[in-house]
N, CA and C atoms as an extended XYZ file, in Angstrom:
519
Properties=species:S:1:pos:R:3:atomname:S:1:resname:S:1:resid:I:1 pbc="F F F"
N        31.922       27.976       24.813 N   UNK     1
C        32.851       29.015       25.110 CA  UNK     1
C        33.995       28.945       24.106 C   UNK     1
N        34.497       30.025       23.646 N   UNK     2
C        35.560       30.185       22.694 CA  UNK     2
C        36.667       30.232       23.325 C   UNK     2
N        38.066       30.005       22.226 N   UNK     3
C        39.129       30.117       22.691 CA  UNK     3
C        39.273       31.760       23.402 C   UNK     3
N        39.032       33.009       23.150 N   UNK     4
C        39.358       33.503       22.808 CA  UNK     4
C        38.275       34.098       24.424 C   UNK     4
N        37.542       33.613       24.619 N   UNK     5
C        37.130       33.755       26.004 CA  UNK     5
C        37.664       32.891       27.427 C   UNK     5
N        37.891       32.015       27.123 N   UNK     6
C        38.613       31.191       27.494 CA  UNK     6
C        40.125       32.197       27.842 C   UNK     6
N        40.526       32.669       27.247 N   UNK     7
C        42.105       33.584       26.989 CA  UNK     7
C        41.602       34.817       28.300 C   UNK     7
N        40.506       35.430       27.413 N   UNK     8
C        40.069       36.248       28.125 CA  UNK     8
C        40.349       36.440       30.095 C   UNK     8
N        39.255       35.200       30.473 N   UNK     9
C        38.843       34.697       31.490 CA  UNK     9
C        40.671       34.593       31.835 C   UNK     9
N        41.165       34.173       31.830 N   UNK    10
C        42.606       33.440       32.110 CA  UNK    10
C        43.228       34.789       32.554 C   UNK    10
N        43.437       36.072       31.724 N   UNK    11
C        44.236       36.817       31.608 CA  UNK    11
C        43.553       38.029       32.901 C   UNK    11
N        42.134       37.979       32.713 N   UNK    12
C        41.642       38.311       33.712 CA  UNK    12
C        41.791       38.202       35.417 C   UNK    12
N        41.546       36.504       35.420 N   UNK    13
C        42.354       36.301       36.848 CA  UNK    13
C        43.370       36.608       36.884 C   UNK    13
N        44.129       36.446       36.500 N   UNK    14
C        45.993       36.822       36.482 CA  UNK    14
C        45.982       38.003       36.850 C   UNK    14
N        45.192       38.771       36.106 N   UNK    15
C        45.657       40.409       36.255 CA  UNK    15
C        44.574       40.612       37.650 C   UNK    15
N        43.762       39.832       37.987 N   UNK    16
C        43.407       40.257       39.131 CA  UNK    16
C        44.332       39.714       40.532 C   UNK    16
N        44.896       38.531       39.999 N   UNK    17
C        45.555       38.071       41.323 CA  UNK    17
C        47.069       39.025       41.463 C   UNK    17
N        47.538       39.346       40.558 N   UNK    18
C        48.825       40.287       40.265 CA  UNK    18
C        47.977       41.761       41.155 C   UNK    18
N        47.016       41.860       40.674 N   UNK    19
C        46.685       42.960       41.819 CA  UNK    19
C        45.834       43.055       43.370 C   UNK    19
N        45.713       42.053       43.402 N   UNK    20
C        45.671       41.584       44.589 CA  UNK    20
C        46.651       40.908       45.246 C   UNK    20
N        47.837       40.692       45.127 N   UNK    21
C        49.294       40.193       45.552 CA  UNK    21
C        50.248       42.260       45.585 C   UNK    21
N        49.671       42.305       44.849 N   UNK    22
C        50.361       44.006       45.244 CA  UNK    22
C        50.101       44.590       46.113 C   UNK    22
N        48.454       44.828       45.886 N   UNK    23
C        47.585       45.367       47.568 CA  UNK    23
C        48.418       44.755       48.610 C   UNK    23
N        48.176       43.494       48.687 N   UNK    24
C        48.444       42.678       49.894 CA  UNK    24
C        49.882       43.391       50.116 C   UNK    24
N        50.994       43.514       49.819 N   UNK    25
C        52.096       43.905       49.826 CA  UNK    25
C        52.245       44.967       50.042 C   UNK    25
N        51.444       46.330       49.542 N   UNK    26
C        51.523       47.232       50.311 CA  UNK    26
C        50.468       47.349       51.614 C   UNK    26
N        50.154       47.043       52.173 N   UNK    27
C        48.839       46.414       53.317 CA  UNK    27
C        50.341       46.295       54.135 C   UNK    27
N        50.800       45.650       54.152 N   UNK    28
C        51.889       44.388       54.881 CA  UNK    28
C        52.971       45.344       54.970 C   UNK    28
N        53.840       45.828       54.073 N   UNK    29
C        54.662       47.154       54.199 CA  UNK    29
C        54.135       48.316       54.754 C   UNK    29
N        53.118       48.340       54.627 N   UNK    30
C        52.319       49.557       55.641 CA  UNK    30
C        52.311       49.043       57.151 C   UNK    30
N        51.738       48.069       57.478 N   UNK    31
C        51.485       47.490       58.831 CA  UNK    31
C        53.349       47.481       59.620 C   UNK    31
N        54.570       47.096       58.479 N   UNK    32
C        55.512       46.887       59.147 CA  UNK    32
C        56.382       48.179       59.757 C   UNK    32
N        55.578       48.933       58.536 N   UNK    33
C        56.277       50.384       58.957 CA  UNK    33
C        55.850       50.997       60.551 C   UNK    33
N        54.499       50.952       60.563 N   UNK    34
C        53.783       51.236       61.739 CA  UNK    34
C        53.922       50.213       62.732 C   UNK    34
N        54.584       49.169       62.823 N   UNK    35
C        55.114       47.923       63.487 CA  UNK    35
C        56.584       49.027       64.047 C   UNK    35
N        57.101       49.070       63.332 N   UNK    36
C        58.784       49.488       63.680 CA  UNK    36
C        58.340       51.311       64.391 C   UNK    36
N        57.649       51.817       64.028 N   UNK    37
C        57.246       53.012       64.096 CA  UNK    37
C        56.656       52.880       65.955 C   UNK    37
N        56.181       51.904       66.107 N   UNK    38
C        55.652       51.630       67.302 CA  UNK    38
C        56.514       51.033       68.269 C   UNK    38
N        57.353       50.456       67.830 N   UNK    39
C        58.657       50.167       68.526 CA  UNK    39
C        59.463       51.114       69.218 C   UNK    39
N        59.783       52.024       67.727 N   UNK    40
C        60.477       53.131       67.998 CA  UNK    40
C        60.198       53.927       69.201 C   UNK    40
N        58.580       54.300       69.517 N   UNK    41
C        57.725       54.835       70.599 CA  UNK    41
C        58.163       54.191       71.868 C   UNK    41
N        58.201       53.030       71.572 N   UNK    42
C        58.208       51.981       72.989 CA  UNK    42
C        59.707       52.676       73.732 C   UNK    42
N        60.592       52.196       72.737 N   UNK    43
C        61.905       52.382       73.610 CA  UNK    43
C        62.391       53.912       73.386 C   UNK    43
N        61.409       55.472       73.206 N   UNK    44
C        61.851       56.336       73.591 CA  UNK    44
C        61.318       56.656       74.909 C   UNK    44
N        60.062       56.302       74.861 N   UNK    45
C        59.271       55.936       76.445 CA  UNK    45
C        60.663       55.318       77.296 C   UNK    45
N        60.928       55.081       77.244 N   UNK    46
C        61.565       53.708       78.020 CA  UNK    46
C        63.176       54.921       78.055 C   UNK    46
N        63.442       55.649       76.968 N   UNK    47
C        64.984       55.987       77.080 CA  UNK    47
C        64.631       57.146       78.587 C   UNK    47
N        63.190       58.049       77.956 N   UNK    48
C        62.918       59.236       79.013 CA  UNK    48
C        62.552       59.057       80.008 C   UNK    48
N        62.253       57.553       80.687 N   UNK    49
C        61.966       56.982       81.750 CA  UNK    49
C        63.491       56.962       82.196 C   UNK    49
N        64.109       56.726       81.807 N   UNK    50
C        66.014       55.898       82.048 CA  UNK    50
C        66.263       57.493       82.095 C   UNK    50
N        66.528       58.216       81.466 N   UNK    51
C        67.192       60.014       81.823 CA  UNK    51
C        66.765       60.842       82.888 C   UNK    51
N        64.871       60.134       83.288 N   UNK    52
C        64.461       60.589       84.970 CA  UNK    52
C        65.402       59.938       85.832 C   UNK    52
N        65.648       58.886       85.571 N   UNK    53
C        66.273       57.997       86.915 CA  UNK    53
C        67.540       58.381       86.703 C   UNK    53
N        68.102       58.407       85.910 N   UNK    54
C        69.628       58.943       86.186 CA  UNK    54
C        69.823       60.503       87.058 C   UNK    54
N        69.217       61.059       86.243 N   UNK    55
C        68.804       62.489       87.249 CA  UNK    55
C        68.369       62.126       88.393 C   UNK    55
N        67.763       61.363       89.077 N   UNK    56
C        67.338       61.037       90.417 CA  UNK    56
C        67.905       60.700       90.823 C   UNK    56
N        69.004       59.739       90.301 N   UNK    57
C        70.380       58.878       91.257 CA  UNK    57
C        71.469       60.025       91.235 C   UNK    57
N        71.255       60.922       90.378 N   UNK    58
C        72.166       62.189       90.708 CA  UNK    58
C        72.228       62.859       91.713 C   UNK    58
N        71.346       63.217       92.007 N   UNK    59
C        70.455       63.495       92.657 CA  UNK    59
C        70.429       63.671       94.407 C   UNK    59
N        69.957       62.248       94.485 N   UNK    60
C        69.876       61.594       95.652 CA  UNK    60
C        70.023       60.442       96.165 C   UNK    60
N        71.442       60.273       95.393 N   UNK    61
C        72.094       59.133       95.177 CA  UNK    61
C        71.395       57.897       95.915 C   UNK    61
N        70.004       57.160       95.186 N   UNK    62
C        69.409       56.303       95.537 CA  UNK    62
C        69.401       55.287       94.124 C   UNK    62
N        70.053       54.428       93.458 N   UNK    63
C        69.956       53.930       91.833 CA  UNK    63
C        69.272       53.058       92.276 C   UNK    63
N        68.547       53.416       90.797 N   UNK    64
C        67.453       52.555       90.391 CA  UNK    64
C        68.118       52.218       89.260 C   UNK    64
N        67.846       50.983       88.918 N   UNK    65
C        68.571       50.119       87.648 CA  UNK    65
C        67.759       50.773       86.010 C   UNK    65
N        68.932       51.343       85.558 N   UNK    66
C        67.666       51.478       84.251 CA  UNK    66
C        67.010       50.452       83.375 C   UNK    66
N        65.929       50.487       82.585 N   UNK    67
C        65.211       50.322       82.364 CA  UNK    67
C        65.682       49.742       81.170 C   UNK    67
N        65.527       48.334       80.636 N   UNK    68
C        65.681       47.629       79.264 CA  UNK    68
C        65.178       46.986       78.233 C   UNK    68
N        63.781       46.610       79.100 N   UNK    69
C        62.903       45.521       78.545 CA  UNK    69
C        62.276       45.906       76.941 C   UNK    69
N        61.670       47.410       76.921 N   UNK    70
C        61.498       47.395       75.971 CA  UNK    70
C        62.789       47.310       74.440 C   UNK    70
N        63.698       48.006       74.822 N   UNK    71
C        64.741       48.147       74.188 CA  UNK    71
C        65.190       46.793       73.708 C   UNK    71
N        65.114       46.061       74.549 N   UNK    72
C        65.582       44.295       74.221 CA  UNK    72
C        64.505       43.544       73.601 C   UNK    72
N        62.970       44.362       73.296 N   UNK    73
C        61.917       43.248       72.654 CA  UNK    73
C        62.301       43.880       71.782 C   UNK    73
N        62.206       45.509       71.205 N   UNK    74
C        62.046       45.945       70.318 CA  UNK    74
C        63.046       46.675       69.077 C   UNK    74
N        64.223       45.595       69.683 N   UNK    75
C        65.592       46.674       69.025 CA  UNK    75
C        65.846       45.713       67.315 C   UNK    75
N        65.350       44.367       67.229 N   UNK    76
C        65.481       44.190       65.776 CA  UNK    76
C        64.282       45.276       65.105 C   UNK    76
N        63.168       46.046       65.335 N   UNK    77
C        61.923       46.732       64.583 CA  UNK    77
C        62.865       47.769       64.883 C   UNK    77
N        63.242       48.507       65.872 N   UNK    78
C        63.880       49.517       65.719 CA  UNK    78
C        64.842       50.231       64.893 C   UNK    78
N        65.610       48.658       64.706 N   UNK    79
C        67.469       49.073       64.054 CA  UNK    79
C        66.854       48.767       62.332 C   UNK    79
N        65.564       48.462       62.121 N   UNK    80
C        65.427       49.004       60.660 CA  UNK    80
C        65.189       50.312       60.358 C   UNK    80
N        64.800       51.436       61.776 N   UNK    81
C        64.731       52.694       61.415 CA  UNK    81
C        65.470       53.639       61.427 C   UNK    81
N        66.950       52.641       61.729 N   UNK    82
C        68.248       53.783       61.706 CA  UNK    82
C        69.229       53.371       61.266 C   UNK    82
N        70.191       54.571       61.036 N   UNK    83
C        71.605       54.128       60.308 CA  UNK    83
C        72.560       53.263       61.238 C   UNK    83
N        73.217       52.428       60.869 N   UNK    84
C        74.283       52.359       61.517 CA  UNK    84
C        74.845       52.971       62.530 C   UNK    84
N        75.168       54.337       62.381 N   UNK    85
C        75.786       55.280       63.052 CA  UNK    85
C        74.723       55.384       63.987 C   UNK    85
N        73.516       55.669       63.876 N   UNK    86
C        72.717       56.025       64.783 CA  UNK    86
C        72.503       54.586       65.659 C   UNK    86
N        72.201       53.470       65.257 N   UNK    87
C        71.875       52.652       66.029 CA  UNK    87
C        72.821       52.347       66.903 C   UNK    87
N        74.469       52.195       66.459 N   UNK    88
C        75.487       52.283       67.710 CA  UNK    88
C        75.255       53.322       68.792 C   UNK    88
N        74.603       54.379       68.725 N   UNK    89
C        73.970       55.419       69.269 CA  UNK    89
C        73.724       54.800       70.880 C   UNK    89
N        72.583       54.279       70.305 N   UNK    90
C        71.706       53.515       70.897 CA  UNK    90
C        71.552       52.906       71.821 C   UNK    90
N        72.852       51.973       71.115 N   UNK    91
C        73.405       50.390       71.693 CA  UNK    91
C        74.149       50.916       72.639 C   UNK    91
N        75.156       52.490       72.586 N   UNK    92
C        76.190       52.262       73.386 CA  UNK    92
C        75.758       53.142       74.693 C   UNK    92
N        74.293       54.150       74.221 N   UNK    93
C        73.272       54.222       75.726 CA  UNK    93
C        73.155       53.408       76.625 C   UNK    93
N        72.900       52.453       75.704 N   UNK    94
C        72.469       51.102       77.015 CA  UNK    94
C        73.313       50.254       77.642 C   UNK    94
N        74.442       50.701       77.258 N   UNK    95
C        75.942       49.527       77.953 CA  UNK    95
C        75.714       50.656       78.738 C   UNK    95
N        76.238       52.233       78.405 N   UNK    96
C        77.049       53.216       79.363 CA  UNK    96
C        75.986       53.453       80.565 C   UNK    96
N        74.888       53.324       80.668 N   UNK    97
C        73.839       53.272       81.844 CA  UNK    97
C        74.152       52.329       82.272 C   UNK    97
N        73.750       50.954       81.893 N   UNK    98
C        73.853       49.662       82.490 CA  UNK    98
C        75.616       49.676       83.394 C   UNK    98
N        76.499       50.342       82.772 N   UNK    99
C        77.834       50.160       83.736 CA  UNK    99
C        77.708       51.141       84.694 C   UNK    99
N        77.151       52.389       83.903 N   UNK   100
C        77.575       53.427       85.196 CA  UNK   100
C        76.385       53.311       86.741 C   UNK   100
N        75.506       52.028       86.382 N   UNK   101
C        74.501       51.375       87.736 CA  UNK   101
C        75.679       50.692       88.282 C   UNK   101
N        76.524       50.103       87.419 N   UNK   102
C        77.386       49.015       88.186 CA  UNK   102
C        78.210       49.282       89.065 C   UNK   102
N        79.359       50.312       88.275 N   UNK   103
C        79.642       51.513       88.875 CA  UNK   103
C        79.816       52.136       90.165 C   UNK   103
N        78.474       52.579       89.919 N   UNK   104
C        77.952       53.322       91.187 CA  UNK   104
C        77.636       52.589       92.485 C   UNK   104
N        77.110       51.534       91.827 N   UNK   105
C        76.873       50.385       92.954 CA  UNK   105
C        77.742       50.012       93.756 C   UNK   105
N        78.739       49.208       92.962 N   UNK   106
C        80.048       49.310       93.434 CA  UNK   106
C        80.537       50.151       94.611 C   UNK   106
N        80.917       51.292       93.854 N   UNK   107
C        81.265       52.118       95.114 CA  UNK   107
C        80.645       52.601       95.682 C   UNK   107
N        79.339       52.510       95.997 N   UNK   108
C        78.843       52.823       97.083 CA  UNK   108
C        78.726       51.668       98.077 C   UNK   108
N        78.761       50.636       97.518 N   UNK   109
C        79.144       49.302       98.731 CA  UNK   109
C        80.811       49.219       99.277 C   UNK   109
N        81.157       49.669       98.567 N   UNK   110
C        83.021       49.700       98.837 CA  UNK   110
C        82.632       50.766      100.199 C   UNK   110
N        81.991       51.811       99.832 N   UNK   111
C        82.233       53.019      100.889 CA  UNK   111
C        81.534       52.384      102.301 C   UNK   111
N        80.267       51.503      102.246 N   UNK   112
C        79.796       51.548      103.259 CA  UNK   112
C        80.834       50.288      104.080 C   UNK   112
N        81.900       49.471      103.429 N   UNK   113
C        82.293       48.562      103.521 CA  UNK   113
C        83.642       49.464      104.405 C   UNK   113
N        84.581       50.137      103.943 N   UNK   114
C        85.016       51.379      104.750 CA  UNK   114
C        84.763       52.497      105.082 C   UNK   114
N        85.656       52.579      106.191 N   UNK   115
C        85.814       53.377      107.220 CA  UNK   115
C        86.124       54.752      106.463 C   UNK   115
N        85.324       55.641      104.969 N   UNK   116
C        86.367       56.355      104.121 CA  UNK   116
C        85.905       58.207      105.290 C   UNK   116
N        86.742       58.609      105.081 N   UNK   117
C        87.253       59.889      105.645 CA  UNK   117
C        86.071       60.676      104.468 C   UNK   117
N        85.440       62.261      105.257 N   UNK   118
C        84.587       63.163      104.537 CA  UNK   118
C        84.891       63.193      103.059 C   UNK   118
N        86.458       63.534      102.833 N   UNK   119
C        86.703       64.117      101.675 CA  UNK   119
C        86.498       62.950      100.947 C   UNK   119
N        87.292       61.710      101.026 N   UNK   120
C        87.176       60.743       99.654 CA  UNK   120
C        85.760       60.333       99.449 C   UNK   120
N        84.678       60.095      100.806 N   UNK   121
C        83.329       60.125      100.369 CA  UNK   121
C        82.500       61.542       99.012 C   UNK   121
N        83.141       62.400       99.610 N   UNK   122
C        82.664       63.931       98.413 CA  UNK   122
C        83.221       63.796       97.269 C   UNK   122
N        84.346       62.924       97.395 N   UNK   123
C        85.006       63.062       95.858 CA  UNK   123
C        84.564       61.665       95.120 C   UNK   123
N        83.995       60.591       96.034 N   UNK   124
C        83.493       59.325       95.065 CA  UNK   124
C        81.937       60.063       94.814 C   UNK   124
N        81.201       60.385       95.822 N   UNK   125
C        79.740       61.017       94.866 CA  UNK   125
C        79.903       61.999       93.973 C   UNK   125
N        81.116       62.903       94.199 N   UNK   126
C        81.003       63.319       92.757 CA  UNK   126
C        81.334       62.761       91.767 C   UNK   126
N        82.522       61.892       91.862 N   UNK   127
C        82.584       61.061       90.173 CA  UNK   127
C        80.963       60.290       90.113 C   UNK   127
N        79.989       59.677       90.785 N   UNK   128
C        78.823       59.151       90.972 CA  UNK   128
C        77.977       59.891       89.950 C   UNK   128
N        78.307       61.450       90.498 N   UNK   129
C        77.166       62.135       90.240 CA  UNK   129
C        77.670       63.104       88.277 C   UNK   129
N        78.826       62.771       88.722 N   UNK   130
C        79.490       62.851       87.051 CA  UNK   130
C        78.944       61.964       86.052 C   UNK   130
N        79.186       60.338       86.488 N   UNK   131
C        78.438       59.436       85.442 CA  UNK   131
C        77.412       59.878       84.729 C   UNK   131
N        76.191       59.661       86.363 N   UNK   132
C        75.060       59.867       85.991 CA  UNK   132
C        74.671       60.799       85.144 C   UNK   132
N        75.233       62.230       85.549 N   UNK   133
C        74.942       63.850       84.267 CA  UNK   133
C        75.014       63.044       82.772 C   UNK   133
N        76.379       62.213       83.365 N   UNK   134
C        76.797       62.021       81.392 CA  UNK   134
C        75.727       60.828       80.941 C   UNK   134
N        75.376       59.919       81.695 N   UNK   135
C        74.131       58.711       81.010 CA  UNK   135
C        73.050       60.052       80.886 C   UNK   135
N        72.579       60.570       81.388 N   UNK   136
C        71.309       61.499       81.002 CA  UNK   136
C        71.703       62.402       80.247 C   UNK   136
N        73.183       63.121       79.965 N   UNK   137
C        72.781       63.560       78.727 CA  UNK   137
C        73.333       62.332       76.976 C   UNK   137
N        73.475       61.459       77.756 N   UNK   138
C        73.770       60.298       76.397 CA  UNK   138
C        71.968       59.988       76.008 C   UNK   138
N        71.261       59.688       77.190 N   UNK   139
C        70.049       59.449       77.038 CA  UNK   139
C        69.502       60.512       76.109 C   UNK   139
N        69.488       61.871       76.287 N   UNK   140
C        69.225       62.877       75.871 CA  UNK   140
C        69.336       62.665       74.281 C   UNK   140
N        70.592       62.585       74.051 N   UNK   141
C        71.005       62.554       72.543 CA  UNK   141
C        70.129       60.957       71.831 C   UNK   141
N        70.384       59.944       72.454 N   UNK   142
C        69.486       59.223       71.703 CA  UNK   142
C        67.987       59.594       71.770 C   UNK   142
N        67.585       60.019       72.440 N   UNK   143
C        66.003       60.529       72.316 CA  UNK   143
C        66.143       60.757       71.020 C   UNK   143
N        67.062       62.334       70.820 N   UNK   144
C        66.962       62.742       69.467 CA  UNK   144
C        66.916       62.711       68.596 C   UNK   144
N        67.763       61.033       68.900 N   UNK   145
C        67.672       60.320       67.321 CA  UNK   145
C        66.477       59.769       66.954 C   UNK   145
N        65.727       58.886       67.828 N   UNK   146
C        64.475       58.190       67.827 CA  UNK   146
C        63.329       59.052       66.996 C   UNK   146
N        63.607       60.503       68.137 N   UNK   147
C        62.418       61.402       68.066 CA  UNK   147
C        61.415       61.873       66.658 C   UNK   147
N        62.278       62.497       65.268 N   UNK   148
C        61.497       62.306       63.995 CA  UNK   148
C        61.110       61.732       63.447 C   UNK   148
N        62.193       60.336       63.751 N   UNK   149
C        61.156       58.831       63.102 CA  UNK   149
C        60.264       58.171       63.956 C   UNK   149
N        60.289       58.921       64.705 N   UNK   150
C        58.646       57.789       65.562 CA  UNK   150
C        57.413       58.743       66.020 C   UNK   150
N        57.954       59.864       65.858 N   UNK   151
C        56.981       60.744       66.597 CA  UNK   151
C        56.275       61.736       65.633 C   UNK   151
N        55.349       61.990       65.608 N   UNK   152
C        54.366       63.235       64.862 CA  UNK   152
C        55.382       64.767       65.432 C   UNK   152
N        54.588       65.387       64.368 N   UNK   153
C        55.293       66.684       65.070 CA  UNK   153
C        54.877       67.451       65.982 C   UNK   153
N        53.347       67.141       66.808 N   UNK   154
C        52.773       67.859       67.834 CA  UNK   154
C        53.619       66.756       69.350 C   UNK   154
N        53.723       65.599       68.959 N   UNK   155
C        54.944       64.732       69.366 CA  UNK   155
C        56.200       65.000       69.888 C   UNK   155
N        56.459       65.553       68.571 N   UNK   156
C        57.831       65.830       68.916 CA  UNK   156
C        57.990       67.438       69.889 C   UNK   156
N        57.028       68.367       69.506 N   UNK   157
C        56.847       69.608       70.567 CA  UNK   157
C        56.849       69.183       72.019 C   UNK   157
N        56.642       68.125       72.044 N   UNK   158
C        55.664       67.809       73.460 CA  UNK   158
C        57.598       66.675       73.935 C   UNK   158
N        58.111       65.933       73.130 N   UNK   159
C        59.339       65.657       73.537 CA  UNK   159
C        59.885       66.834       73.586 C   UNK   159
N        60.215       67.489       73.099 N   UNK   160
C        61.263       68.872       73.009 CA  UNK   160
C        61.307       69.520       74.310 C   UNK   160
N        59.811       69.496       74.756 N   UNK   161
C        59.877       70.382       75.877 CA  UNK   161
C        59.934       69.535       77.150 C   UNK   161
N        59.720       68.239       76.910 N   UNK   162
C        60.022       67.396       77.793 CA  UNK   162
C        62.083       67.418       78.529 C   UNK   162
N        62.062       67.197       77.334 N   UNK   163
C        63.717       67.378       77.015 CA  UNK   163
C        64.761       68.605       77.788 C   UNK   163
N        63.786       69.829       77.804 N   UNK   164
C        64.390       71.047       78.316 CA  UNK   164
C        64.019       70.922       79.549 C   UNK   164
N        62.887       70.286       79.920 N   UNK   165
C        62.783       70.256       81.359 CA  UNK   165
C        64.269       69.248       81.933 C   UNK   165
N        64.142       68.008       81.199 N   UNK   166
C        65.458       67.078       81.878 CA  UNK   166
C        66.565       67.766       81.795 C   UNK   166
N        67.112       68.898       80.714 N   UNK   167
C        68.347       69.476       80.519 CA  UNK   167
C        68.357       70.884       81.666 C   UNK   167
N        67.061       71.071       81.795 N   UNK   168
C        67.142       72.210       83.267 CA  UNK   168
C        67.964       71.382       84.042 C   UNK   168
N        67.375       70.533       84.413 N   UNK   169
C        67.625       69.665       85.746 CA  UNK   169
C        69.399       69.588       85.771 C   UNK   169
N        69.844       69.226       84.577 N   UNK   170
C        71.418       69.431       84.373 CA  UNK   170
C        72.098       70.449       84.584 C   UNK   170
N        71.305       71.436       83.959 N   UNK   171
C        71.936       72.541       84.282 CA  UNK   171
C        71.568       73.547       85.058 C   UNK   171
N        70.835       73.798       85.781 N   UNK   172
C        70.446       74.987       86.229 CA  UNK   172
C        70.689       76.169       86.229 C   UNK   172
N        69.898       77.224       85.724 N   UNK   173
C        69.995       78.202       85.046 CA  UNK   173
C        70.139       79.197       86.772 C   UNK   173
């Protein structure tokens, strides 16, 4: 064998392992995208699950604790698919639900704890039922953010109209 095959052979692997270290890399950047992309899915599931129940504790003032689990596996894959601005979004959905359960809880054990007269009972379920409007439409708005980066666009038709159904419920026409 010659030098000059010898060179050959050498320059060959190289340029094959250089392109096989690239593949691999986009393989792996592909998988992470669709990693975070699947995340994203998880905790909009999870936000439009949390905007039923707020509407339901509006409702018929029965709270159900919203919903976190996914949001808490999946919020480092997530917060690579948003800005700053948007991910405080997010973050500050899930405090303002999580307090306005507390909240509500609260005073509704205070009330059963007194003796309260018709009116101050009508005027604590309505601040109750104030929260709640505002966590479902906070929920609302983070959907929106989630919604183009995780969802297809026959996806996103199918959130949209999901969406107008929960915003009926707010408002009634």
């Amino acid at each position: 064998m010659s030098w000059q095959n010898i060179v050959s052979n050498l320059l060959s692997g190289f340029l094959g392992a250089v392109v096989g270290v690239i593949g691999l890399r986009s393989v792996q950047r592909r998988a992470q995208a669709e990693a975070r992309r699947a995340a994203g899915r998880a905790v909009l599931a999870e936000m439009f699950t949390n905007a039923d129940r707020a509407l339901s504790a509006r409702s018929t003032l029965v709270l159900h604790e919203f919903t976190d689990f996914a949001w808490q596996q999946q919020m480092p894959m997530v917060a690579h698919l948003l800005t700053w601005h948007d991910l405080k979004i997010l973050v500050n959905t899930y405090d303002s639900a999580a307090r306005a359960f507390e909240n509500a809880k609260d005073v509704m054990n205070q009330g059963e704890r007194e003796a309260s007269t018709a009116v101050s009972e009508d005027r604590e379920f309505g601040r109750i039922t104030s929260w709640f409007t505002d966590v479902a439409n906070e929920w609302i708005a983070a959907m929106r953010i989630l919604r183009s980066t995780v969802l297809d666009r026959t996806e996103q038709r199918q959130l949209d109209e999901d969406i107008k159904r929960l915003e009926g419920q707010i408002n009634p026409s």
